[in-house]
N, C-alpha and C positions, 0 to 999 in steps of 0.2 A: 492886628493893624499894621498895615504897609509902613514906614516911617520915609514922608516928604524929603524928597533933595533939591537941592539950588545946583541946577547942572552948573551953571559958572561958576558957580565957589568951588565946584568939584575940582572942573579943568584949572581954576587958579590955581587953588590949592596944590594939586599935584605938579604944579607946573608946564602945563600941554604947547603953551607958548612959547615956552622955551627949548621945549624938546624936539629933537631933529623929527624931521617926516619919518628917516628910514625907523627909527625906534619906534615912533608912535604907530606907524603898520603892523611892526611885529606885535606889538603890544595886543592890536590892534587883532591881528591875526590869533596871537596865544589865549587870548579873553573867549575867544569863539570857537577854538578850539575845546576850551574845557564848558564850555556851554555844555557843547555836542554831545561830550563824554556825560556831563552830568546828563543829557536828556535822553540818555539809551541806557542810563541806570535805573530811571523811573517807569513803573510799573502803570497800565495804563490808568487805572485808579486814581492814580498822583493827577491824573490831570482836571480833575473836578474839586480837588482841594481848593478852599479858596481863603482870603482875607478881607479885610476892610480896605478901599485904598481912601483917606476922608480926603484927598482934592477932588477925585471923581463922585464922593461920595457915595458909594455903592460897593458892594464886595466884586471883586475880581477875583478869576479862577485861574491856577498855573496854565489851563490850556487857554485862555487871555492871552496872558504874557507870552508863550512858545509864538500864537499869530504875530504877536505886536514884535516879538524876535526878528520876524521875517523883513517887514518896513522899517525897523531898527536900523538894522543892519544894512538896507539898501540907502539910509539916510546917512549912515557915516561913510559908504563909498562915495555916495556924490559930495561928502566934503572934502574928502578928501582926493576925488580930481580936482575939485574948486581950489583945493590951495596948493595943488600942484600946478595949476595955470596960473596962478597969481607967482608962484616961484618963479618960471620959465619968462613969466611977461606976456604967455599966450592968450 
């Protein structure tokens, strides 16, 4: 079974609002780095593994998650031009 998260208690908790843009990119950056690494460890096998996820209610499989990587990840670029324009005033 997947175990649910509260993306905003995430970013509270760890403090995101507080932390400069430059860090949270590298962050940002080093997080999806070792993605990568972990996903050219895995055998192609790994990728019909699955779990429960109960908000979807349904099992998801790791090759799930590797697509859902991809709009992930194009969704935390657009925020973070979004609050690079909101810094600048643009």
């Amino acid at each position: 079974v997947i175990a649910p998260m509260d993306e905003n208690a995430w970013a509270r908790n760890l403090g995101y609002l507080e932390t400069p843009t430059q860090e949270l990119v590298a962050l940002y950056e080093l997080n999806r780095h070792h993605n990568l690494r972990l996903l050219r460890r895995m055998k192609l096998g790994d990728l019909e593994k699955s779990a429960y996820h109960p908000e979807l209610k349904h099992d998801v499989t790791v090759a799930d998650y590797v697509e859902k990587l991809e709009t992930h990840s194009a969704n935390h670029l657009q925020q973070i031009e979004r609050l690079k324009k909101q810094a600048t005033g643009a």
